[in-house]
GUTIVO-549482 format. One line per 3 residues: number of its first residue (from 1); their letters; for each residue z, x, y of C-alpha. Coordinates in steps of 0.02 Angstrom, whole numbers, padded with zeros to 5 digits. Layout:
# residues N
NUM	a	Z/X/Y  ...
***
This chain:
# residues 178
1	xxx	01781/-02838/05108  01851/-02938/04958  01806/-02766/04851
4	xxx	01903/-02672/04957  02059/-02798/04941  02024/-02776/04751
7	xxx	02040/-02606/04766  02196/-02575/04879  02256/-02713/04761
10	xxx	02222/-02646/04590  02270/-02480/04652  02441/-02541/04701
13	xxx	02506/-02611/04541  02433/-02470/04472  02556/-02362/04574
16	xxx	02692/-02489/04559  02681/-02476/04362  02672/-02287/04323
19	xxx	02826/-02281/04440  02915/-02399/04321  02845/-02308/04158
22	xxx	02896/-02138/04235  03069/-02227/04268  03124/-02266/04129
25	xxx	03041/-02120/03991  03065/-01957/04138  03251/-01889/04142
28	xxx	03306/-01779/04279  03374/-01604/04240  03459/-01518/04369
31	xxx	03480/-01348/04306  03600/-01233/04399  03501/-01247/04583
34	xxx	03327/-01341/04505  03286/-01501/04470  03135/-01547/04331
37	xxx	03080/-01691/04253  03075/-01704/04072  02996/-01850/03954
40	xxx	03125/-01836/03815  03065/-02013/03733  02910/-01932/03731
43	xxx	02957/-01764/03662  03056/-01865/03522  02909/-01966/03481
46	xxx	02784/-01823/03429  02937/-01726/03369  02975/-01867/03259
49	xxx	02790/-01877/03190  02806/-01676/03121  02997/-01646/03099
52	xxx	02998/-01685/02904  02821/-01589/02860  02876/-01426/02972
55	xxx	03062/-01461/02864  03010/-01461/02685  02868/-01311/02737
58	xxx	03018/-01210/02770  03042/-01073/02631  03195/-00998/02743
61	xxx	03330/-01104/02706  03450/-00966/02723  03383/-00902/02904
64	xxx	03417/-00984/03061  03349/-00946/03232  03416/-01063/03339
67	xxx	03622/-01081/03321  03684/-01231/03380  03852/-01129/03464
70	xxx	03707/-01014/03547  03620/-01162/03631  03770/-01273/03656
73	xxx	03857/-01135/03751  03748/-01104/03868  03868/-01032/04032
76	xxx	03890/-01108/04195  03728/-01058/04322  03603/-01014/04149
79	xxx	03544/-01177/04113  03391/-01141/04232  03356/-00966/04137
82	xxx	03381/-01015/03960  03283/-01151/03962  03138/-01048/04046
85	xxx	03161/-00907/03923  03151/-01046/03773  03012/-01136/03831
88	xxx	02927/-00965/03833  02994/-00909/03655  02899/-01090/03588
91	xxx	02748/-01101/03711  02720/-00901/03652  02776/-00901/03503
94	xxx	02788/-01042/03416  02677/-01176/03451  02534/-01042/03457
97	xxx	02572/-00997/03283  02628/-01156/03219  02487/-01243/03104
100	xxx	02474/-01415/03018  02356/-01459/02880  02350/-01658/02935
103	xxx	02260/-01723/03100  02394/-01803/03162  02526/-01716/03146
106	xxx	02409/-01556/03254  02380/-01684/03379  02585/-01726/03397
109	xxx	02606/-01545/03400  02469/-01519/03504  02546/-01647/03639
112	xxx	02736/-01561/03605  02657/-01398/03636  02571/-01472/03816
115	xxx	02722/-01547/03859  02824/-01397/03843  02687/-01336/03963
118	xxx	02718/-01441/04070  02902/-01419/04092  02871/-01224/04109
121	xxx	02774/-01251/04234  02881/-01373/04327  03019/-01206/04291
124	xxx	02936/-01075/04353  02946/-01160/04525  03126/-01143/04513
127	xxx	03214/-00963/04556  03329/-00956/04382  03446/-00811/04409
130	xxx	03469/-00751/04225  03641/-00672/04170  03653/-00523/04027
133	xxx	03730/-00645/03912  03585/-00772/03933  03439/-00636/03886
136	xxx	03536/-00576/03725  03554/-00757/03654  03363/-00766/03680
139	xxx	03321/-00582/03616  03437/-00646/03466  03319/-00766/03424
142	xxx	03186/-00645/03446  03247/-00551/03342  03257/-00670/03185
145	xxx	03098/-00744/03214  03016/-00557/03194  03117/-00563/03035
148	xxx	02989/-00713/02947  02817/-00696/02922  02739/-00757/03087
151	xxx	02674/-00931/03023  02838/-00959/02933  02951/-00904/03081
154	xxx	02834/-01037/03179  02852/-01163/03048  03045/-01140/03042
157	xxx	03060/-01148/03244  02971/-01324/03233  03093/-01363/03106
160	xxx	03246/-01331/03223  03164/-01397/03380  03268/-01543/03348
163	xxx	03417/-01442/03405  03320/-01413/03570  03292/-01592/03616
166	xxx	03477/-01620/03590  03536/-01484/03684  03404/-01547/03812
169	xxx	03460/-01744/03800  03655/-01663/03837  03604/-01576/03999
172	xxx	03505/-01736/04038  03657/-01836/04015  03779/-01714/04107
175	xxx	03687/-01704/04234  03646/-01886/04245  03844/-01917/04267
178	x	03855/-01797/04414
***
């Protein structure tokens, strides 16, 4: 009996404090008529662990694959589709041909990679309509990614995925003030 009151017990707070961790690192997105959750703390944090080797392994200064006025102006009703056709352009693309020569930094990208996963999967459950407009800014980046070398093109994608996360942390705070 006092095992099983242990139990219930323990299992409780346990409950009670992965609701609060989930609380306060899990944002929201609603995206056009979808909702997902996304860990951005957490996406920063192994992002933050690889952003200056996949930086100064980029040779392609002078190429850029993802514009910040092509992801910032995303229209009304394609939030839901672009970010599905991204996550498959890195989980594809990127992160399967993205390669770092220290331990740590392939287990950050490792995790990045999984949590990108994740959040696909959480998308696909969602019916994204996607508009004309939407599938040529992603074919655009296509497109200049096919340009580089395959390991380069991945290496410069990691490089920019800091333009992701903030175009990610913007439709977390828009629609947080809904």
């Amino acid at each position: 009996m006092v095992t099983k009151m242990l139990l219930t017990s323990s299992f409780a707070l346990l409950l009670l404090l992965s609701s609060l961790v989930g609380s306060v690192e899990s944002k929201t997105l609603h995206l056009d008529s979808c909702s997902v959750n996304v860990h951005t703390h957490e996406l920063r944090k192994y992002y933050s662990e690889i952003q200056s080797s996949a930086r100064s392994g980029d040779s392609e200064i002078g190429v850029k694959l993802l514009d910040r006025s092509l992801i910032k102006h995303v229209q009304e009703g394609q939030t839901c589709c672009f970010l599905r056709l991204l996550l498959r352009f890195y989980v594809e693309r990127v992160f399967s041909n993205y390669a770092s020569s220290q331990p740590q930094q392939q287990r950050c990208s490792s995790a990045l990679a999984n949590a990108f996963v994740t959040i696909r999967r959480d998308i696909h459950k969602c019916h994204c309509h996607c508009g004309e407009e939407t599938q040529k800014t992603i074919d655009s980046i296509h497109a200049e990614f096919i340009k580089l070398q395959t390991n380069l093109a991945a290496q410069k994608a990691v490089g920019e995925l800091d333009t992701v996360l903030e175009w990610l942390e913007g439709v977390g705070q828009r629609t947080h003030t809904k």
